[in-house]
N, C-alpha and C positions, 0 to 999 in steps of 0.2 A: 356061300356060293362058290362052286369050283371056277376056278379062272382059266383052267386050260382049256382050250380047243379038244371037241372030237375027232375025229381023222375024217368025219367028214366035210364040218367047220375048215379044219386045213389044207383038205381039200379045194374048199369051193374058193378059200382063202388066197391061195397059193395062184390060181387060174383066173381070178380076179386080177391081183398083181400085175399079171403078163400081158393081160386085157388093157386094160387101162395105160400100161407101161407102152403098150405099142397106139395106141386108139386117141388115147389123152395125155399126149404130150406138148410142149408149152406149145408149140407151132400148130398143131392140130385143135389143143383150145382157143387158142388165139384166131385162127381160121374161123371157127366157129360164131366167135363172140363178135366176129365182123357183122354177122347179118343176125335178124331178127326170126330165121326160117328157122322152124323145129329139125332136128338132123333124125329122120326115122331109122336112118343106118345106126347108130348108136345105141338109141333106145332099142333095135331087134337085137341087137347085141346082148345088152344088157339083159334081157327075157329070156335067149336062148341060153345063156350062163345060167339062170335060175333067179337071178336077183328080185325078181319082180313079183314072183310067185312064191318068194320064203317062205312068205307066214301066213300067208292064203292056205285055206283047208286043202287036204288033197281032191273031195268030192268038187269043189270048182276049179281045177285045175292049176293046183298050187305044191306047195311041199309041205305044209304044215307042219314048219319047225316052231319050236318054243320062240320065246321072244329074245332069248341071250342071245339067237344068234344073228341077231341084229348086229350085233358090235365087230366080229369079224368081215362082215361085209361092208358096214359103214364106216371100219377105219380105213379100209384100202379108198373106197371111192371117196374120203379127204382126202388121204395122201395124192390122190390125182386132182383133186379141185372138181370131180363132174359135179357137170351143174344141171343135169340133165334131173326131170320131177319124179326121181324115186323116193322122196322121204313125201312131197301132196300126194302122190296116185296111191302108189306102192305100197306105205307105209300106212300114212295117216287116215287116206279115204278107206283104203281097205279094211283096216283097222274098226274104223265108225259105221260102215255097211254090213261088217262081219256083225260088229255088236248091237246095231237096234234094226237094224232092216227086216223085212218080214223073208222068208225062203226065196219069193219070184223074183223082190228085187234081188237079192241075193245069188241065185241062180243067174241073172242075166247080166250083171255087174262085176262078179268077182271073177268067170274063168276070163273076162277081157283086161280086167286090172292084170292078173296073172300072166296074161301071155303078153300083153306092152298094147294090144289091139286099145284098149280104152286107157284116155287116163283122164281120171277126175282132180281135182282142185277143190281145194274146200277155201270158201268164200263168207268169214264171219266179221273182219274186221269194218269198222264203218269210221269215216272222215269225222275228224275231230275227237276219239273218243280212247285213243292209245291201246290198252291193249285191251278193253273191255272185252265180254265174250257174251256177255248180255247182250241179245241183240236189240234198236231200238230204234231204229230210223228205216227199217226195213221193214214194206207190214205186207202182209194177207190178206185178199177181201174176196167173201165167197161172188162167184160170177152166176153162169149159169149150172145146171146141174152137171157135178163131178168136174168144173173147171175153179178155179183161182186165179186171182190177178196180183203177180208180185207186183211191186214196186219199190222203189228206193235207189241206197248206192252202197256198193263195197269195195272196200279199198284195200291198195295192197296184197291184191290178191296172187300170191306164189304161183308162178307160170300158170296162171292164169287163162293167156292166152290160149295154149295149147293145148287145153282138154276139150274135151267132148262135152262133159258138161260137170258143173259144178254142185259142191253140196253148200246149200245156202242155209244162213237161220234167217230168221224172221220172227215177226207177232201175229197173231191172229186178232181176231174180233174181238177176243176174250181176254185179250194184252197176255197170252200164253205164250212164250217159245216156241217154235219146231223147226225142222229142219226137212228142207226138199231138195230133191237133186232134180235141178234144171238141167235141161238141156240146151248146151251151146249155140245150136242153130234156133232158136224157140226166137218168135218175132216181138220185137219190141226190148230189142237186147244191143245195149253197147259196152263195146270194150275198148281200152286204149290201151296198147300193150306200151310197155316201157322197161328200158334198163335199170338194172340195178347197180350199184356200186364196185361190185365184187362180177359184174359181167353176167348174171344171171336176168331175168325178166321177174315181171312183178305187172298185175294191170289191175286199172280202176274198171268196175263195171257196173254199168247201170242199168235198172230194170225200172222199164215206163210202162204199167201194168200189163207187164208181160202175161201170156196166159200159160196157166202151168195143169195140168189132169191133176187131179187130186189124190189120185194114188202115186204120186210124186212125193207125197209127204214122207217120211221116212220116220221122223218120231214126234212126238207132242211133249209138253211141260217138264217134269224133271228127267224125263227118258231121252229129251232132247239136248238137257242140260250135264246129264251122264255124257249121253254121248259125244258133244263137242270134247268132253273135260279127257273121255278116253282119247281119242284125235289126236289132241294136242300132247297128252301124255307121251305116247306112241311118236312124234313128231319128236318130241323135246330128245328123249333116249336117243333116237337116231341122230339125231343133231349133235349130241356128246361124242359119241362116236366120231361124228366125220370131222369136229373140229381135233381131236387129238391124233388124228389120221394124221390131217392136216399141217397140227406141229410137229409130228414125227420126220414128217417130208422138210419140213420146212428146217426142221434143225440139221439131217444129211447135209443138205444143200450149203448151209450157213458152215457145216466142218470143213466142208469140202474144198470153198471158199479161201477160208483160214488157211488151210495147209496148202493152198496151192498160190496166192497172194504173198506177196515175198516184201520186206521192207528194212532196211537196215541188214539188208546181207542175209537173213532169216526169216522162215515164214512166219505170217501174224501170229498160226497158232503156236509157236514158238514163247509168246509174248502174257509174263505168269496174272497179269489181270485180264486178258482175253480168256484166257482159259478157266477163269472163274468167273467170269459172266456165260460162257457156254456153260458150265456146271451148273448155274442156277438158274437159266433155259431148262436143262435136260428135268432136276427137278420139278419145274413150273411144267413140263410135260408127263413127265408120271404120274402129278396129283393129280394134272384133268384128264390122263387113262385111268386111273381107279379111278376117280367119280364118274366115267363114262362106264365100267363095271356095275357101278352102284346105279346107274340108271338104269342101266339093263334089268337088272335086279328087282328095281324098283315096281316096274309090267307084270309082276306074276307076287308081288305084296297085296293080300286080299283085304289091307287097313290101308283103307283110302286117306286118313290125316297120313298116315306114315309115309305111303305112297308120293304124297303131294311133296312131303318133307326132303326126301329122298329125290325125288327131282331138282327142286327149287337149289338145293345144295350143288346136283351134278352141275346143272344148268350155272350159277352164280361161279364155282371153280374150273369150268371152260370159259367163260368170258375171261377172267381174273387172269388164266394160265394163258387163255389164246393174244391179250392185248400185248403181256408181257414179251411173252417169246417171240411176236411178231413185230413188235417195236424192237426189240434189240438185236433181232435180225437185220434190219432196216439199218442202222447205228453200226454193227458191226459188219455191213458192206461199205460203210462211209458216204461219199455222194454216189455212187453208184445205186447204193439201195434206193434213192430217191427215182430214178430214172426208173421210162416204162421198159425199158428193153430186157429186164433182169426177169425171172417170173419169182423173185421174191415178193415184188409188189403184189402180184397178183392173189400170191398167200396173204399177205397184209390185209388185204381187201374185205377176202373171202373170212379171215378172221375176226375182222372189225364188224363185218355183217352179223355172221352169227349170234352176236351180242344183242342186235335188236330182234333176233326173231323169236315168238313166244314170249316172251318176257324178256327186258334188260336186266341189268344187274339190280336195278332201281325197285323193278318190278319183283323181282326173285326175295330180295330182302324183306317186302310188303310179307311174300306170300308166308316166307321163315316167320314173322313176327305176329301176322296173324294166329299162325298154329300152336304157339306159346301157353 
């Protein structure tokens, strides 16, 4: 795989940076993460830059870049911390819709993922069952003619709140899989939005035989099970990305620190075992940028064990690299780094999160040892 940027990659790279640099700064996320309101200033931001429309075809209103170029856009928006749902709408729905949906939905769903107008949420995990992807507490029962009655609960669902409507699995009669995109406003629908750790949202929702049109369906049995498995795929990569963003910013911040904190007549970075705990930061950042490389990579591997393999690795050496450099960034601010006033916490957070989404480490090891 070439690892350098296009000129257009650095392009779009470069304008991203300045975006975020002025948009998402600690006081304007901070602003933000006060209230529970979607900021639609931000998200047209984000659209009219292009971010939202990457890797959407160009026929619905997209750019139809390859999937590498996920990684330059996803490291800048870690290094800022948005927490805005480009990797559920953007990425992941887009992603799942592009690959089992029939033309109309597809037609009517992707030029609005594209332009920021729709964003979808995808809605698979269920209460008590970790990170299963089998769906099983969630069923399907035909109503009247061309209608459906969801029911159940899904948890954890990634900004959740603020889509329009969601990509749900489910069972049917047949105890099959499939997957429908409900709609938000659909009656007999609850949502409880809630915070997340790292300042983000997350909601539980429940469906009390909601009624859904039957051309809602999007795919049935292994075509459904493809298509989550692509989702998340598509999810996980981007997610490597924006954690080693993430420590990229997060280790500036922590130099800066160093050399500007003075003690004993000299600054800390002055101090020759401080400067080799930064060095084995800086390495614990480069391995989860190459396996964030190898995710990328991983999107356009047409051997799906390989595929899996090659995630489960980027995914397990971003946790490993994000805990590290963001614990010892914490440590080498001393008690300051404990206080919420610093926005190194705030990288902390958003690190420590990363690890449970998609799989934890726990889960990634499963997946490594199953493939064996």
């Amino acid at each position: 795989m070439d690892f350098a940027y296009t000129e257009e990659q650095r392009m779009l790279a470069d304008s991203l940076r300045r975006l975020v640099q002025d948009e998402w700064s600690f006081a304007a996320r901070r602003e933000r993460a006060a209230t529970a309101a979607f900021d639609d200033g931000a998200w047209r931001q984000l659209a009219e830059l292009g971010v939202l429309g990457l890797t959407i075809a160009a026929e619905h209103g997209g750019f139809g870049e390859a999937p590498a170029s996920l990684l330059p856009v996803h490291l800048e928006l870690g290094r800022g911390l948005v927490a805005e749902p480009v990797i559920p709408s953007a990425v992941m729905s887009a992603a799942l819709i592009a690959g089992v949906a029939d033309a109309a939905t597809q037609r009517r769903w992707l030029p609005g993922l594209a332009s920021g107008e729709a964003i979808v949420a995808l809605a698979y995990q269920e209460p008590g069952r970790r990170y299963e992807t089998e769906p099983s507490l969630c069923t399907v029962q035909p109503d009247a003619d061309e209608i459906l009655r969801l029911s159940g609960t899904k948890h954890l669902v990634w900004h959740g709140a603020a889509a329009q409507a969601w990509i749900v699995s489910a069972r049917d009669v047949d105890d099959e899989p499939l997957l429908l995109l409900v709609p938000a406003d659909a009656e007999g629908v609850q949502v409880l939005d809630t915070p997340t750790l790292d300042r983000t949202r997350c909601a539980r929702i429940v469906f009390d035989g909601t009624s859904v049109n039957a051309d809602a369906v999007l795919a049935r049995g292994q075509a459904a099970r493809d298509g989550l498995a692509t989702a998340l795929d598509w999810g996980t990569a981007a997610l490597c990305a924006h954690a080693a963003g993430a420590m990229d910013r997060l280790l500036e911040i922590t130099i800066d620190y160093l050399k500007t904190r003075r003690q004993f007549g000299q600054p800390l970075a002055a101090f020759q075992v401080l400067q080799h705990r930064m060095a084995d930061m800086l390495v614990a950042k480069e391995m989860a940028l190459s396996m964030a490389y190898v995710a990328a990579a991983a999107l356009s591997e047409p051997d799906v064990t390989q595929r899996r393999r090659m995630l489960a690795s980027a995914k397990l050496e971003a946790a490993r690299a994000g805990r590290y450099v963001a614990q010892s960034a914490v440590q080498l601010h001393g008690g300051m780094g404990m206080t919420d006033e610093l926005e190194v916490g705030d990288y902390f957070k958003r690190l420590t999160m990363l690890d449970q989404l998609f799989g934890d480490s726990a889960e990634q090891l499963a997946v490594l040892q199953s493939l064996d």
